[in-house]
One Martini backbone bead per residue (centre of mass of N, CA, C, O) as a GRO file, in nm:
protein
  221
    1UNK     BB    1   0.099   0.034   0.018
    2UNK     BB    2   0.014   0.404  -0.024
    3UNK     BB    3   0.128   0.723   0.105
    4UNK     BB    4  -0.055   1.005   0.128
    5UNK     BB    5   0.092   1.360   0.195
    6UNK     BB    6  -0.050   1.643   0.302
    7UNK     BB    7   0.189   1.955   0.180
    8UNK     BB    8  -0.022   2.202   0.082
    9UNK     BB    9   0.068   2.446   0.279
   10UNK     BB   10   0.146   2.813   0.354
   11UNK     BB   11   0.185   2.871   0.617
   12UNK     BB   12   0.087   3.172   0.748
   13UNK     BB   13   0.109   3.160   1.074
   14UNK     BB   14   0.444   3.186   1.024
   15UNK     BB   15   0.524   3.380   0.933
   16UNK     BB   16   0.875   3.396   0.756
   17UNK     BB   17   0.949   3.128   0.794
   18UNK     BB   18   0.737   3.037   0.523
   19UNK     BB   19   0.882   3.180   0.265
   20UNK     BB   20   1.137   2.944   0.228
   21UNK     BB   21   0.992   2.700   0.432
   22UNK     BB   22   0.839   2.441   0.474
   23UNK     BB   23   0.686   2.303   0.686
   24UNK     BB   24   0.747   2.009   0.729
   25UNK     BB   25   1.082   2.170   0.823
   26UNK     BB   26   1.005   2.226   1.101
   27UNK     BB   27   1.035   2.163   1.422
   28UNK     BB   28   1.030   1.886   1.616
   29UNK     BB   29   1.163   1.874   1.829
   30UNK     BB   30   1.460   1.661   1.706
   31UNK     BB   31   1.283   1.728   1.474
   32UNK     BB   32   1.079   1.684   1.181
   33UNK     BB   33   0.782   1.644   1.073
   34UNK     BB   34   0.827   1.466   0.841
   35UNK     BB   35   0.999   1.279   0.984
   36UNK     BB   36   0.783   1.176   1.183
   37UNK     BB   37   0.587   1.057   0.957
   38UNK     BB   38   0.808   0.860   0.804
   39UNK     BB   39   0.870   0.723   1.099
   40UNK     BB   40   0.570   0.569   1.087
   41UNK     BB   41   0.546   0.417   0.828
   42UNK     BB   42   0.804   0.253   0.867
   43UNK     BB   43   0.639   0.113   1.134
   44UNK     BB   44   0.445  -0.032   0.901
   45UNK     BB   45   0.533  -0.094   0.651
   46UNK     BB   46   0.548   0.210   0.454
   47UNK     BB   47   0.757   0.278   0.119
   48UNK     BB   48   0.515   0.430  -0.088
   49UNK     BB   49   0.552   0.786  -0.084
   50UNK     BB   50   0.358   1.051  -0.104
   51UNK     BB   51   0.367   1.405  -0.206
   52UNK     BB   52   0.157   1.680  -0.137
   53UNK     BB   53   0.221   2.007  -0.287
   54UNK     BB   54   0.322   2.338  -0.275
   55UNK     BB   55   0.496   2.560  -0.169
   56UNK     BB   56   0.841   2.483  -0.163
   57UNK     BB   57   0.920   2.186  -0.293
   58UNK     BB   58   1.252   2.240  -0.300
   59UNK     BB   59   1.307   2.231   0.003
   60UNK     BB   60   1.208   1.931   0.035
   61UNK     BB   61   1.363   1.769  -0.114
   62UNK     BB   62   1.631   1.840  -0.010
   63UNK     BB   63   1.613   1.738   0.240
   64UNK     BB   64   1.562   1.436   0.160
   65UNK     BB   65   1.811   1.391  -0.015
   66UNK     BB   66   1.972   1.455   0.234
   67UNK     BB   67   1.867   1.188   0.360
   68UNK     BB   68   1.782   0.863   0.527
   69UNK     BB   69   1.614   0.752   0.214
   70UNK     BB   70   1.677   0.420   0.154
   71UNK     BB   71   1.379   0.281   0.297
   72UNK     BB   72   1.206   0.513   0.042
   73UNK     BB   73   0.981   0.596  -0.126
   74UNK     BB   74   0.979   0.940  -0.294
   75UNK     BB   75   0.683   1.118  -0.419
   76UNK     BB   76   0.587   1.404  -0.619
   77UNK     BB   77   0.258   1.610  -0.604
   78UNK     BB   78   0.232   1.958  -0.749
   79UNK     BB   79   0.061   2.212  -0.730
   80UNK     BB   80  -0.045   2.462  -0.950
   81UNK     BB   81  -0.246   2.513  -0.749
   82UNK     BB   82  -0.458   2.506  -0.531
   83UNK     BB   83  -0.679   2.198  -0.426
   84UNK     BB   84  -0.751   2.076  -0.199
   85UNK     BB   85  -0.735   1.765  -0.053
   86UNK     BB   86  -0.884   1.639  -0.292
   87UNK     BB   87  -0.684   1.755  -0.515
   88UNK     BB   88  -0.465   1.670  -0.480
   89UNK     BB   89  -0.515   1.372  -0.480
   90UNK     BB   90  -0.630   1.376  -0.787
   91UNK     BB   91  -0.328   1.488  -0.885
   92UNK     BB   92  -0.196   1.178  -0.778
   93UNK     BB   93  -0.336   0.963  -0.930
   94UNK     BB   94  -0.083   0.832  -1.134
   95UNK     BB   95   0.089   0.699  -0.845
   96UNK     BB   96  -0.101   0.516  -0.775
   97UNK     BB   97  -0.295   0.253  -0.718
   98UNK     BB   98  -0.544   0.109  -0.883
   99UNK     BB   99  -0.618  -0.179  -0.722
  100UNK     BB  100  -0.567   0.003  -0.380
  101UNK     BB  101  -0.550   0.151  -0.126
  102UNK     BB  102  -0.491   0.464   0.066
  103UNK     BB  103  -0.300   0.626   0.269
  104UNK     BB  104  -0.416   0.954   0.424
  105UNK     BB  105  -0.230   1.250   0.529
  106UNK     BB  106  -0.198   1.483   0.736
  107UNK     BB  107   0.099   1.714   0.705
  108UNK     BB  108  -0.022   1.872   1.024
  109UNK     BB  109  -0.015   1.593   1.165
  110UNK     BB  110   0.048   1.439   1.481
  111UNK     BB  111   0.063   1.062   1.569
  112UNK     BB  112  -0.008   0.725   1.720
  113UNK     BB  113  -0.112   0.600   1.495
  114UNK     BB  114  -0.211   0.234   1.398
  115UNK     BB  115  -0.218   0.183   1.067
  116UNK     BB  116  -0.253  -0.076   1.031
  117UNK     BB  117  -0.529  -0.102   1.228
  118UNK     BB  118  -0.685   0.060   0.971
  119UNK     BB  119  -0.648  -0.117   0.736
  120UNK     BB  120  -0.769  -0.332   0.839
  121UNK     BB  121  -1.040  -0.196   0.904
  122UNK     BB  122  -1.089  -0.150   0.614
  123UNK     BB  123  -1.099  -0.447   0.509
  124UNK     BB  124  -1.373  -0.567   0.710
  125UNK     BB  125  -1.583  -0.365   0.588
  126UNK     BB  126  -1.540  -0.302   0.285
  127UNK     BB  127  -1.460   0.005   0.256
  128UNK     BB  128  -1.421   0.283   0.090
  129UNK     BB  129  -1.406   0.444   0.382
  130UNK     BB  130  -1.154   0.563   0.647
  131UNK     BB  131  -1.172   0.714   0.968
  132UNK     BB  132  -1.038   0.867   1.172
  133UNK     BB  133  -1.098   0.901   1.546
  134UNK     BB  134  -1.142   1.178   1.782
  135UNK     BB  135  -1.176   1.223   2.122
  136UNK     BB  136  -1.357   1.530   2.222
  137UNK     BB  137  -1.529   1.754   2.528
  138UNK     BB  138  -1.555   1.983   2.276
  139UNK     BB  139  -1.763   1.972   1.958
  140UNK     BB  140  -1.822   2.236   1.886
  141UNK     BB  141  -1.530   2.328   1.760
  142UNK     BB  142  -1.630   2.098   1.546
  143UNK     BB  143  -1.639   1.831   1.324
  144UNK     BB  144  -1.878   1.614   1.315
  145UNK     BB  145  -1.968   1.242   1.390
  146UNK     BB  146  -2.179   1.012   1.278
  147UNK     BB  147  -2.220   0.691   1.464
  148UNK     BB  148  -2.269   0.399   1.437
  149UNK     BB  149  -2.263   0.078   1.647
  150UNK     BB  150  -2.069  -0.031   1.335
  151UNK     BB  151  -1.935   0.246   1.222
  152UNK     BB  152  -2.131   0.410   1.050
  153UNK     BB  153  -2.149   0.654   0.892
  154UNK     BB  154  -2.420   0.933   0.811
  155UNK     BB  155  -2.293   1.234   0.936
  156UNK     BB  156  -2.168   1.593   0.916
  157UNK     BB  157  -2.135   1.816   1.207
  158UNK     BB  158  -2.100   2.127   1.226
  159UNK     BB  159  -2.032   2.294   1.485
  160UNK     BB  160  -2.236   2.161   1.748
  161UNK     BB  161  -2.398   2.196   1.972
  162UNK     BB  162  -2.327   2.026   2.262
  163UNK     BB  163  -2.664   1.929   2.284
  164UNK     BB  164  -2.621   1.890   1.966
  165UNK     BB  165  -2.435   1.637   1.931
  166UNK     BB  166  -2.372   1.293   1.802
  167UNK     BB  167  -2.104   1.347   1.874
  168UNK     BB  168  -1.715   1.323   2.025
  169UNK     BB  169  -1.645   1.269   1.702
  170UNK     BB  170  -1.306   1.377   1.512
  171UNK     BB  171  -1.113   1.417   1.252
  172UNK     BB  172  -0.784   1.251   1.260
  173UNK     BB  173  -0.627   1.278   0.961
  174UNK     BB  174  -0.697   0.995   0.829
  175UNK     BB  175  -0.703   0.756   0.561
  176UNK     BB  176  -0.910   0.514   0.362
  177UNK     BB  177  -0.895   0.440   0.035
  178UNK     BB  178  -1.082   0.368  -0.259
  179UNK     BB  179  -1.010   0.420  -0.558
  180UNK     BB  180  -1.312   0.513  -0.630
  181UNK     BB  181  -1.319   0.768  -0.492
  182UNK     BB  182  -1.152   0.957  -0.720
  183UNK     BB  183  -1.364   0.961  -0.925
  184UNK     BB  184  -1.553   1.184  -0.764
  185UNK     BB  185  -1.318   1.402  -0.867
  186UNK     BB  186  -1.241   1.658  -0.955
  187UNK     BB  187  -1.053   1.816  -1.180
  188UNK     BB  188  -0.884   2.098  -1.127
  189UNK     BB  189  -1.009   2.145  -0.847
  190UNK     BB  190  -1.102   2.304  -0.553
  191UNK     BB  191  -1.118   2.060  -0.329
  192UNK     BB  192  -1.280   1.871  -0.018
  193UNK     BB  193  -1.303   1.620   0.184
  194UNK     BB  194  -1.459   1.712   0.421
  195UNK     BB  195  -1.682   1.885   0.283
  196UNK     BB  196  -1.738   1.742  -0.018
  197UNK     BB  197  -1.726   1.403  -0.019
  198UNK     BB  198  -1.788   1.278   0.278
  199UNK     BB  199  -2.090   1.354   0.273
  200UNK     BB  200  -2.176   1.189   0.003
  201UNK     BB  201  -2.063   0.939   0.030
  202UNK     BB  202  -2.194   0.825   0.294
  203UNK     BB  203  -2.518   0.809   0.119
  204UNK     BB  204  -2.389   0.560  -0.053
  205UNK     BB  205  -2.139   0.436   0.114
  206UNK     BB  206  -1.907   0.258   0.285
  207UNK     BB  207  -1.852   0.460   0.592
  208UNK     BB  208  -1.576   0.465   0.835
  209UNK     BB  209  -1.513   0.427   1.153
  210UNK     BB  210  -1.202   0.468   1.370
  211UNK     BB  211  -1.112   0.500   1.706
  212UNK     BB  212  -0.850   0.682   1.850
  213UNK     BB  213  -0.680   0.615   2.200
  214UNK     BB  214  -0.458   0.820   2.166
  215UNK     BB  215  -0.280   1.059   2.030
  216UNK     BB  216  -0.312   1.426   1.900
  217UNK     BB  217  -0.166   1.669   1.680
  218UNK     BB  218  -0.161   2.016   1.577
  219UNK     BB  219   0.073   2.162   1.371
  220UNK     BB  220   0.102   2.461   1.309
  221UNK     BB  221  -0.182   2.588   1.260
   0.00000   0.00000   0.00000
């Protein structure tokens, strides 16, 4: 399986930083996001990555060319202009395996997500789509999963006050998608998967979720 990575953010409340260094090449703690990502994939043994980037591509190349990616095959997948999460995805898909399924991570999120555990739980539901989720005290200020108690997803509720949200369970930026999802996606198009593929998706296929009881952090965002 090969795994791609969204790493086209423009990094803006990080500026000057971000003017000419990619986000995911800022430290985090001994290391940079991007490394830890990559070693995150590395334990799950997954070696076939895409990056899906936008502004700074060639500093993100270099960083990696010089570091030792030698148990790992990197291959970039350059946005002519934003693309937005699911337009990303579609502009990668010629790098792509057409015939199995994709992990797909937000490259500004770093978390303990056992990934094998995702593509499994992907695998026995039959699903078209899995999201991993994540629970958090106040779903008011997210996007809220409603997820039946067979774990299938049925919509989508943005920021829901919290005596009316379907659950405290929100997307925490992991996906295993079926090829056929990529179908859906119109090409050269700005456009959402969290906002504009998986609420329609789920209303005619089945997407599930998987609740990850680890910890996650979005990194400078």
């Amino acid at each position: 399986m090969k795994a791609l990575i969204l790493a086209g953010g423009f990094g803006t409340r990080l500026r000057p930083l971000t003017c000419t260094c990619n986000k995911q090449l800022l430290p985090l703690a001994e290391t940079t996001l991007i490394e830890y990502i990559l070693d995150q994939l590395k334990t799950a043994r997954i070696h076939d990555i895409i990056l899906a980037t936008g502004q700074n591509t060639e500093s993100l190349q270099r960083a990696l060319d010089a570091g030792t990616q030698d148990d790992i095959t990197v291959q970039f997948s350059a946005e002519p202009f934003p693309l937005g999460t699911a337009g990303a995805i579609k502009h990668a898909e010629s790098l792509l395996t057409k015939d199995e399924p994709v992990l797909v991570l937000n490259g500004d999120i770093v978390s303990d997500i056992p990934y094998h555990h995702l593509i499994q739980y992907h695998q026995q539901q039959n699903a078209k789509a899995s999201i991993a989720l994540y629970r958090v005290e106040d779903p008011s200020r997210f996007g809220v999963v409603d997820v039946g108690t067979d774990g299938r997803i049925h919509k989508f509720v943005e920021k829901p006050n919290s005596d009316q949200a379907p659950s405290n369970l929100i997307n925490a930026g992991c996906y295993v998608l079926d090829p056929t999802v990529l179908e859906k996606i119109p090409p050269n198009q700005e456009i959402s998967l969290e906002h504009d593929i998986f609420p329609t998706l789920c209303q005619s296929s089945p997407v599930y979720g998987w609740e990850h009881h680890g910890w996650k952090m979005s990194v400078y965002s």
